[in-house]
C-alpha positions as CSV (number, residue, x, y, z in Angstrom):
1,X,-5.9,1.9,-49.7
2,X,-6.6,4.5,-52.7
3,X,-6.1,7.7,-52.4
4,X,-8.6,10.3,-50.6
5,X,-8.3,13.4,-52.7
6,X,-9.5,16.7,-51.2
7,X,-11.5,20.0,-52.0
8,X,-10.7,23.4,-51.2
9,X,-10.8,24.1,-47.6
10,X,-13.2,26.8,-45.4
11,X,-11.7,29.2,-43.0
12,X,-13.7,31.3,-40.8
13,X,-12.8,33.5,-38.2
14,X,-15.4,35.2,-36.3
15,X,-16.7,36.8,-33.0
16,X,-18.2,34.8,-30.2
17,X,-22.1,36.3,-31.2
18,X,-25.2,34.8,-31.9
19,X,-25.2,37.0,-35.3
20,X,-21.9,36.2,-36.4
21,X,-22.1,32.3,-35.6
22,X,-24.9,32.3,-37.3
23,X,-23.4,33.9,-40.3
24,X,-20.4,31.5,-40.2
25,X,-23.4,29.0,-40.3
26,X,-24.8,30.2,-43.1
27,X,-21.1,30.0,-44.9
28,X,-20.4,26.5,-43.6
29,X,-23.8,25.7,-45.2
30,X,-22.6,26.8,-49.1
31,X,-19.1,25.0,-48.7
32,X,-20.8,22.0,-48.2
33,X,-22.8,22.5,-51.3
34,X,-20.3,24.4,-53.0
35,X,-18.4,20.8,-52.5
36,X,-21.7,18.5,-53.4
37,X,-23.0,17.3,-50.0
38,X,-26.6,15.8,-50.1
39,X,-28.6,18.4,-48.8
40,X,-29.7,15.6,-45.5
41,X,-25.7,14.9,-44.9
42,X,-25.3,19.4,-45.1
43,X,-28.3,20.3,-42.8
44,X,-26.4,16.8,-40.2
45,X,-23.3,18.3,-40.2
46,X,-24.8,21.9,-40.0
47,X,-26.8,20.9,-36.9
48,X,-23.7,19.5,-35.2
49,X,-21.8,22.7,-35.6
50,X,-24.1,25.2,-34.9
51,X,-24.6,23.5,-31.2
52,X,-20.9,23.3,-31.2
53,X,-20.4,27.0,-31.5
54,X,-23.8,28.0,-29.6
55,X,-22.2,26.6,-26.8
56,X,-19.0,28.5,-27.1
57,X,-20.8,31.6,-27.4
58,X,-23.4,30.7,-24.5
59,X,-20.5,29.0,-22.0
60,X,-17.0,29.1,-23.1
61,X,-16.8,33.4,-23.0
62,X,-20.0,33.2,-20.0
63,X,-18.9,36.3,-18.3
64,X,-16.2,37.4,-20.6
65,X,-16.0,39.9,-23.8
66,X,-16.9,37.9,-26.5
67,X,-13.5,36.3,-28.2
68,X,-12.8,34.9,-31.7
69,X,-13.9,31.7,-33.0
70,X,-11.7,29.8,-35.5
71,X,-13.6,27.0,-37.7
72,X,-12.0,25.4,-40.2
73,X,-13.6,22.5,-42.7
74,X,-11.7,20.4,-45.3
75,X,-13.7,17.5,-47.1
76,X,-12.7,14.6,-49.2
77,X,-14.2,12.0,-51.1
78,X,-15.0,10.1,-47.5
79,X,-15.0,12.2,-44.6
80,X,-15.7,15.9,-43.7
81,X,-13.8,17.2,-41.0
82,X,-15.1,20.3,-38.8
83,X,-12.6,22.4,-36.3
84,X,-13.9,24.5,-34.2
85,X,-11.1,26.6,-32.2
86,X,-11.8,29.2,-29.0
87,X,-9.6,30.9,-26.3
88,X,-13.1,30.6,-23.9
89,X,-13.4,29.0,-20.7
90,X,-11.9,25.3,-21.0
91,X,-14.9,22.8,-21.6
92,X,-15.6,20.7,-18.8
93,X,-14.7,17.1,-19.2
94,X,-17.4,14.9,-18.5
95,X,-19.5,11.6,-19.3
96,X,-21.6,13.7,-21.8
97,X,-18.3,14.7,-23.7
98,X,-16.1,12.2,-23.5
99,X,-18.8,10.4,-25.9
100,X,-20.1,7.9,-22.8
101,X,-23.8,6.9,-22.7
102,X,-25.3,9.3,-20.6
103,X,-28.8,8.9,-19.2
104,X,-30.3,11.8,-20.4
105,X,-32.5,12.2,-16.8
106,X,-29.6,12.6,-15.0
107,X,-28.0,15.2,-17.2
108,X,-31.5,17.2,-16.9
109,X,-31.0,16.7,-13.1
110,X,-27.7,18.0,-13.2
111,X,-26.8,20.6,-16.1
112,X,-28.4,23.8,-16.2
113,X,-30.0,23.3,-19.6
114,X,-29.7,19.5,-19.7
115,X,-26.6,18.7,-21.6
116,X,-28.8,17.4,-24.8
117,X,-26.2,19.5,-26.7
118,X,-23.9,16.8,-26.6
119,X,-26.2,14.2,-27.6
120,X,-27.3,15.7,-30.5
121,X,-23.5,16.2,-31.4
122,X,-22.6,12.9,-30.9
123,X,-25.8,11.6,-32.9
124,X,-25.0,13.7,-35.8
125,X,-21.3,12.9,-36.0
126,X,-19.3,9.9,-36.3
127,X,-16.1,10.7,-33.9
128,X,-15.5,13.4,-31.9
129,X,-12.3,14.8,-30.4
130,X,-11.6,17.5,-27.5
131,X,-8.5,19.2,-26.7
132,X,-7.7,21.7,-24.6
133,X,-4.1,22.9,-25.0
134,X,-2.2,26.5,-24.8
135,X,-5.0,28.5,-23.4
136,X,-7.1,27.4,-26.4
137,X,-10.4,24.5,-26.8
138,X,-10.0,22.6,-30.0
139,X,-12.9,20.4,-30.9
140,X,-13.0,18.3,-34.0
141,X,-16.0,16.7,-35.4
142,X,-15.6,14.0,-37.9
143,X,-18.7,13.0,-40.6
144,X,-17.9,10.1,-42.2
145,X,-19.8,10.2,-45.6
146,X,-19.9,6.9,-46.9
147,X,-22.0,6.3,-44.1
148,X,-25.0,8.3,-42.3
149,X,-24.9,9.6,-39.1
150,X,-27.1,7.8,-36.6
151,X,-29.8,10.3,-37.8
152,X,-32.3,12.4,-35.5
């Protein structure tokens, strides 16, 4: 297997607000052309993280001051990689996020606002992962780029 170089990094910190995730939005969005994304593979991978951290910022720190938000991205020649790190509330574990089919009726029926989040997530990216470990939520999002995602 030949070798996967790698650009420069991003590293964000930011508060748990709408304003400042969508800043940190704005600066994932000129990384990935700063590192020669298509523009369709950018706005994919833009999608995917903005519902990431919306969700943070609407659920993880519900009812709490709003915390810090860690997102990190390193790309190389065949996969970006997206980390998004919080000390909110620990995400709850079910079908939806653990990357089963859900029926998306059922998640309507039963999430306040329908759990479509997580579809779109999963749609947009090719692998998630979710870990929850000392007092922290780490989820990573994985965009494989000699491949498109499964598209809108």
């Amino acid at each position: 297997m030949g070798a996967d170089t790698q650009t420069a990094g991003l590293a964000l910190r930011f508060r748990a607000t709408g304003i400042a995730a969508r800043r940190a939005n704005c600066a994932l969005g000129s990384w990935l052309s700063e590192a020669g994304l298509p523009d369709d593979r950018s706005e994919d991978i833009r999608i995917a993280v903005a519902e990431a951290v919306n969700n943070i910022v609407e659920h993880a720190y519900l009812g709490l001051a709003p915390g810090w938000i860690r997102l990190t991205g390193r790309k190389t020649a065949r996969r970006v990689e997206i980390c998004i790190s919080d000390s909110g509330t620990p995400l709850p574990v079910g079908p939806e996020t653990e990357g089963h089919p859900v029926d998306p009726h059922a998640l309507k029926r039963t999430l306040p606002e329908g759990g479509f989040g997580w579809i779109l997530i999963r749609k947009l990216t090719n692998r998630v992962h979710y870990r929850r470990g000392a007092g922290r939520n780490l989820l990573t999002l994985h965009f494989d780029l000699s491949t498109a995602s499964q598209g809108l």
